[in-house]
N, C-alpha and C positions, 0 to 999 in steps of 0.2 A: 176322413178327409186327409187331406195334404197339406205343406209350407211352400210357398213357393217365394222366395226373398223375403221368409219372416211374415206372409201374408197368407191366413187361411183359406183354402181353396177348399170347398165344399161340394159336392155332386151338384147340377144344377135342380132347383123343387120346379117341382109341377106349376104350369099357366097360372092357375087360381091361385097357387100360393104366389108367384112370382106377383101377381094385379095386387093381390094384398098388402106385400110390403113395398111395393112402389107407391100405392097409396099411403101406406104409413108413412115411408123418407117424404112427400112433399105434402102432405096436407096433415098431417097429423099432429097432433100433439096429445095424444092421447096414452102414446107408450113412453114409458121410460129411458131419457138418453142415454142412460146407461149402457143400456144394450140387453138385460134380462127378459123384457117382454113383460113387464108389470104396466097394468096401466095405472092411472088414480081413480080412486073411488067414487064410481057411478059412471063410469068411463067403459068406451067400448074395448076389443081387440083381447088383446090376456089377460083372464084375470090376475092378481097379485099373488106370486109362488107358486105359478104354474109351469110347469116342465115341459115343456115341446123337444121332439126331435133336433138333434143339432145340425142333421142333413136337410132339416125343411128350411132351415133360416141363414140357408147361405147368404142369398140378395145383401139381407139387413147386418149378417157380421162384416162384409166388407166394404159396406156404405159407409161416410167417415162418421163420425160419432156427431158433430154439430149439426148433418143433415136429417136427422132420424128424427128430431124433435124439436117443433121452431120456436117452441116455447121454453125448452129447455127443460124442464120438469124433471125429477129426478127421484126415485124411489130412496126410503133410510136406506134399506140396505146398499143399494151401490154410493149413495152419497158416503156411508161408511168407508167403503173399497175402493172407490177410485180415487188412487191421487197418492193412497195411504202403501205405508213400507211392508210389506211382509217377506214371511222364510218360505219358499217355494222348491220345491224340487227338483232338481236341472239333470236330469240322469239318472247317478247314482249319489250324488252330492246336493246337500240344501244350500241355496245363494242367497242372496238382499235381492227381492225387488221392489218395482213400484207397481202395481195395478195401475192400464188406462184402461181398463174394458171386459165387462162382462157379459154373461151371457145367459141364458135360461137354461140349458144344458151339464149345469156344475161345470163349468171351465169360466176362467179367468186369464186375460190376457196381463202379459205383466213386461216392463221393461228391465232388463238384468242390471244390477249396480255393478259396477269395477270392481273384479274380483281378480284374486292373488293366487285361485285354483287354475291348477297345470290342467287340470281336467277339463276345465272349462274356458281354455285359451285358446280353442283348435280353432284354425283363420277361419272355416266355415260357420261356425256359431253365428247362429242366427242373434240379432241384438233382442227381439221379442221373441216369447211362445206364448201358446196356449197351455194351461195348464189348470189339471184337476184341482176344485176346492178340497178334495180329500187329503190333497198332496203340499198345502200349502197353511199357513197359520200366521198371524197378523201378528208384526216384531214388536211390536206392546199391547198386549191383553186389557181388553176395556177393564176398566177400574172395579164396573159392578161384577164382571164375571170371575168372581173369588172360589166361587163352589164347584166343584166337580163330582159326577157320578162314577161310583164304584163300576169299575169295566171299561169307563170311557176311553177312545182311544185320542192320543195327543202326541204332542212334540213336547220333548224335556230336553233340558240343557242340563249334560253331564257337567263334571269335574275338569272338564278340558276347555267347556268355554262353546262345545257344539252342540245342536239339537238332533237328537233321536228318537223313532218312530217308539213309543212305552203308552205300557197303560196302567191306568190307576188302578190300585189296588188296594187304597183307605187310609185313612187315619194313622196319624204318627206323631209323637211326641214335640213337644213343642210348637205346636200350630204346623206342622211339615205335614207331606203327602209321599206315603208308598208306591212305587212304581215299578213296571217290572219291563227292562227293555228287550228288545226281538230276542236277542240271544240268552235271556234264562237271569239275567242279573237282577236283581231288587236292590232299589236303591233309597234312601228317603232326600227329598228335597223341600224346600220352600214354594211356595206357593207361584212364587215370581221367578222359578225357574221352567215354569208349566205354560205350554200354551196350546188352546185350542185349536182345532181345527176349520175349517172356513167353509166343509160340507155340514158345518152345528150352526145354531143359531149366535149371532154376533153376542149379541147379550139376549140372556133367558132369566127371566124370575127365581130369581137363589131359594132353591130348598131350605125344611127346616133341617139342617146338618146333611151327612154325605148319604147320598141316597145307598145303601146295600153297603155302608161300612161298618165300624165295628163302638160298642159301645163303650162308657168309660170304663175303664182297666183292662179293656179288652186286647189283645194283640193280635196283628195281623200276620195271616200263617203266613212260614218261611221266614231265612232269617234277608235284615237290611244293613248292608254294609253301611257306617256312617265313618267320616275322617275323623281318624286316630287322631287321638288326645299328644303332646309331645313334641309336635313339630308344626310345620305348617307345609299346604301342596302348592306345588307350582309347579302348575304343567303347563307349560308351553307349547302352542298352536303349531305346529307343522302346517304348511301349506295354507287352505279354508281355514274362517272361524265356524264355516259351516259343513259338517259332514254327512258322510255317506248314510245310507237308509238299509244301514245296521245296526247290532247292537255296542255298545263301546268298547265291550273285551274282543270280540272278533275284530273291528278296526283300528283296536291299539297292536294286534296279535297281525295284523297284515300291513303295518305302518312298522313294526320291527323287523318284517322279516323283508320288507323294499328297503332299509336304511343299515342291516346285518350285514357285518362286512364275510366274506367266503372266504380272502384269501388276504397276507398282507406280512408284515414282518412284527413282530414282537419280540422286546427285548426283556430278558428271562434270566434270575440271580440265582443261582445255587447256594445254597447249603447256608441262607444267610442267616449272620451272626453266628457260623461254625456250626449250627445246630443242622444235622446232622438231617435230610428229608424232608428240610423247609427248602420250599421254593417259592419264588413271588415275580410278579408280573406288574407293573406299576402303574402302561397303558393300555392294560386291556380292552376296555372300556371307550368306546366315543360318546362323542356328547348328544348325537344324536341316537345314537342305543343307550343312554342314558335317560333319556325324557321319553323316548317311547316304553322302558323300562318303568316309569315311576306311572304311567299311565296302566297298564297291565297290571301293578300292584295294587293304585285306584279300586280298578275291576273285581278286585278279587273279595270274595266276602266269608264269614265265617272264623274272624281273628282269634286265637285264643291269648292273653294274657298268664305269663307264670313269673314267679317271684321266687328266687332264688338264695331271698337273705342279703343280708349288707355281706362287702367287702371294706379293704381297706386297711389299714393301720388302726384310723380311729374306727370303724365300719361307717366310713361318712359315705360310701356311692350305695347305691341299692341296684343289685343284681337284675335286672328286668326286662326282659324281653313280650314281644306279640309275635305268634307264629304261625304258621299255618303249613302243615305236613301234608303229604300224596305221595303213595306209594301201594305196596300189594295189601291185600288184606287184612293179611295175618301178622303185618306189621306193626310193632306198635313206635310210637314216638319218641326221638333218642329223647334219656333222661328224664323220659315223666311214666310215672307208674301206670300199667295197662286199665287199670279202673276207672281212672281220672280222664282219659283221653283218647281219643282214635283219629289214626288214618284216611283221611281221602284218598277213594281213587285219584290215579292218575286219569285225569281227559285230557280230549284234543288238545288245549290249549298247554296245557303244561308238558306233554308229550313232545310239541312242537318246541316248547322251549329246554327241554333237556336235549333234545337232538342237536340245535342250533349252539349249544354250549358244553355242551358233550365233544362236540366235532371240534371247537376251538380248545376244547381246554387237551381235548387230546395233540393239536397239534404242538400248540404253544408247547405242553408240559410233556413233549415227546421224549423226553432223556430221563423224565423222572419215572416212577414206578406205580402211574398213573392207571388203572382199571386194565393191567393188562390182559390179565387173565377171568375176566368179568365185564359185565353192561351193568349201566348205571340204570336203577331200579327204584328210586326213589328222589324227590327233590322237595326244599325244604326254604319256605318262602319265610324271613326273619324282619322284625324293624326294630331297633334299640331306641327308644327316645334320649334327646338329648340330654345331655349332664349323665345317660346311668350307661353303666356295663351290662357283660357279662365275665363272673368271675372266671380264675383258671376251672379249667374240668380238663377230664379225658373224656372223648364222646365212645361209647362202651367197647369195651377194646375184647373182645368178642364177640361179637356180632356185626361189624361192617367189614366188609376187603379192604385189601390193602389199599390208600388212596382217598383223602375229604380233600377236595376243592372247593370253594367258596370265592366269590364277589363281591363287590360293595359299592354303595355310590350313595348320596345324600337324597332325604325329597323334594329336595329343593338348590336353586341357585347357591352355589357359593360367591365368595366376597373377590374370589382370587379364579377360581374355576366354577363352570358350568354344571359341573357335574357333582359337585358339593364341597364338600372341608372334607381336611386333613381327620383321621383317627385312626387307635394304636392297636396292632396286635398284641398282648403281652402272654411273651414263653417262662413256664417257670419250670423249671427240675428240681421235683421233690417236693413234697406238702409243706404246706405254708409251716409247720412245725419242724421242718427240716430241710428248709429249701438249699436248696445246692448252688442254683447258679438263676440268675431272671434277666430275661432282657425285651424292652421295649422298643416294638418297630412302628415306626409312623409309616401310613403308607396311604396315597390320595385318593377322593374319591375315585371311582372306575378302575381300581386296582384286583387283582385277582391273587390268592394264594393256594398252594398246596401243600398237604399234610400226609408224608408216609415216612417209612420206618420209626426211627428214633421219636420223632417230630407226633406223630400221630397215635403212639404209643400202642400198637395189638400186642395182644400177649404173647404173640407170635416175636417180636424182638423184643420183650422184656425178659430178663436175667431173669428174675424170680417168678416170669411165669402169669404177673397179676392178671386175673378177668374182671368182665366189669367194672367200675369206677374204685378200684383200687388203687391207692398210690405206691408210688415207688420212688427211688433215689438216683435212676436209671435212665428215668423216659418223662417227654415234656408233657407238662400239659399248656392248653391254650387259653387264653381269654381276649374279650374285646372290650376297647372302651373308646366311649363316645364324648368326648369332651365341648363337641358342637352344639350349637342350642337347635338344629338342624335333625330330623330321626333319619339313624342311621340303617336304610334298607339292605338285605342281600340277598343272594341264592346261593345254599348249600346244597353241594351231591355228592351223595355216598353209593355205594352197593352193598347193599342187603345179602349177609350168607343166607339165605334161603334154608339150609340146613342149622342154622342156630335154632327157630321157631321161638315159638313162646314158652316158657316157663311150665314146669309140670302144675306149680299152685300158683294163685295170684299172692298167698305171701312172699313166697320166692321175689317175684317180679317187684314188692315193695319193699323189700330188704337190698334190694341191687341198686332199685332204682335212686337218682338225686332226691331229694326233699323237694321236689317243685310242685308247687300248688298252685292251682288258676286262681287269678283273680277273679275273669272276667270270661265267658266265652259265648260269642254270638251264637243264636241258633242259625242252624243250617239250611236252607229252602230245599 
């Protein structure tokens, strides 16, 4: 069928059927006003949950709803639907509506609520559609329907506040539910961020436990990214509270690349604090690449946890980061011994995003000695929780090229900026047994830095030559510290000498490597 002014136009049905529902609209009261085609029991015409073609009952979909039935009579089901709010489909985007009308066919007609999607502004938009029960879900889930079957397919409300097409995937700790959305992400949530779909029955008789889940102590395969301990998320809605009929890292990954700026002016500090191949960028960062930023990190699963030891005077902060590395294979991860950890491919989505900050960090930090003679082959996703660092190191001064840039911004609103709080790079020349000179730079959420010559320390400009995480009296090392009660996220990229490789033994690689030991590290799906 067709819309013709928001009105469904269906093929016209056959005499017989046409004598039928014209009998229905003035003498009947035997079908449901709804518009399903139920009648009540003992009652002639459709039986109740029966499916008829949607091309036979054209007559009765565009007869108004008060003429179909003089009685008015109303099956549970559509007394449930009509009248009531659900998240419906509108495109490519899920919107508010209200159901006036159903139909025996799985479609539901629905009236759009006021919406704030660009999407769904264009002057023609129709004020009603017709629309699949498959493609729609009732905006508060009846009370008794608590349970879900392992496999079911539903609508979930991510970390951003939108629902996405996911399916359940079982049991999770704390009374939560494993889910797994279009794009590959497993997520766990609460129950009450779950909602049916309206081609399932309204309410069904709750099974005993999750029909094809898992028993106690058992875990569900693959790993579930859950929000990091340390800070708190706030991601702010862009546009819809309701999104596209994707997965959430593909629509946080095409929400940064429509708000990524291509071209623009950035103002760029050489050599600051005299240190010698530090450079720093203060507005890197907009605030809308900052919130599509903390939503892509959201996405991301698989944290690892390392611990690094106190720093300090008194050793009052604890060195401690959550990371999560991508890069080539045979890479292993700056600072942690090859046993203890490994490498993620690069995919699409972080491919996309080294490109997108490859391209700016090349332009911005055109004067510096920025991967000139190399592509960035690796990138390096960090969050620092608030109150902790990471102490001075050198990140292995044999084995990256010339050139570490890095990023920053909070995961959350700051007090002053959007884009998070204030925290401090600290340079120190020389080990803390001999330190030569230290200097602290504050610099703002959505700031960017980079690290070569002196600054970045390769063995390549040190006097003595050191490899590896050797000190010297000569060349800087770096640290960060997060003073915010706010977790401090970033992105780090290096380039990988390719001809460094791995270590001839794995003791080699744990006599080189930092002391960092995982606390904590999700399994991988």
């Amino acid at each position: 069928g067709a819309f013709v002014d928001g009105e469904a136009v269906m093929p016209t049905p056959t005499i017989k059927r046409k004598r039928d529902f014209q009998a229905e609209d003035t003498g009947a009261s035997k079908f449901c006003s709804g518009g399903c085609g139920s009648a009540p029991a003992g009652g002639g015409g459709f039986k109740a949950g029966m499916a008829i073609n949607a091309d036979s009952i054209g007559m009765r979909m565009r007869a108004p709803l008060e003429t179909r039935s003089l009685n008015g009579w109303r099956c549970d089901n559509c007394t449930k639907l009509i009248g009531a709010t659900v998240i419906a489909r509108r495109g490519r985007t899920f919107e508010d509506a209200v159901v006036v009308q159903c139909d025996s066919g799985g479609l539901i007609r629905v009236r759009w609520e006021p919406s704030d999607n660009v999407a769904s502004l264009r002057v023609d938009a129709p004020e009603m559609e017709w629309v699949a029960e498959r493609h729609a879900a009732l905006a508060v889930e009846p009370a008794e329907d608590t349970h879900y079957r392992r496999g079911t397919r539903v609508l979930a409300q991510w970390v951003d506040g939108r629902f996405y097409y996911a399916t359940i995937q079982g049991q999770a700790a704390h009374e939560r539910l494993s889910v797994e959305f279009e794009d590959g992400l497993r997520f766990q949530l609460d129950a009450s961020c779950i909602r049916s779909l309206l081609d399932k029955p309204l309410v069904t008789p709750p099974p005993r436990g999750l029909s094809g889940g898992f028993g106690r102590g058992e875990r569900s395969g693959g790993a579930s990214h859950r929000l990091l301990t340390g800070g708190t998320w706030d991601i702010p809605t862009l546009g819809s509270n309701r999104t596209g009929a994707r997965g959430p890292l593909a629509q946080a990954m095409s929400e940064l690349e429509a708000v990524w700026r291509r071209s623009g002016t950035w103002e760029v500090e050489y050599e600051v604090a005299g240190i010698r191949g530090l450079l720093v960028c203060r507005d890197f960062l907009s605030v809308d690449e900052v919130r599509c930023l903390r939503r892509v990190f959201a996405a991301h699963q698989g944290w690892t946890m390392y611990e690094w030891g106190s720093v300090g005077r008194k050793n009052e902060l604890s060195s401690v980061l959550q990371r999560l590395d991508f890069g080539l294979p045979d890479m292993t991860p700056e600072g942690v011994a090859a046993a203890r950890s490994s490498t993620q491919p690069v995919g699409e989505p972080q491919q996309r995003i080294i490109e997108m900050l490859e391209g700016r960090l090349r332009c911005v930090f055109k004067r510096g000695t920025l991967w000139h003679e190399c592509e960035v082959n690796m990138i390096q996703f960090s969050q620092i929780p608030g109150g902790q660092c990471l102490g001075h190191h050198h990140d292995r001064r044999d084995k990256w090229q010339e050139g570490i840039a890095s990023v920053a911004w909070s995961s959350s609103t700051g007090e002053d900026d959007e884009r998070g709080d204030v925290w401090t790079l600290g340079m120190q020349c020389g080990p803390s047994n001999n330190v030569q000179r230290s200097v602290d730079i504050p610099l703002p959420a959505g700031a960017a830095y980079m690290l070569s010559k002196g600054a970045q320390g390769r063995s390549r400009w040190c006097r003595k030559h050191k490899v590896a995480h050797e000190s010297c009296t000569c060349c800087w090392m770096h640290g960060v510290w997060n003073p915010s009660e706010r977790t401090r996220q970033s992105i780090t990229m290096r380039a990988y000498d390719e001809e460094w490789g791995r270590p001839s033994s794995p003791e080699d690689e744990e006599e080189d490597a930092e002391p960092a030991t995982p606390l904590r590290r999700s399994r991988r799906g």
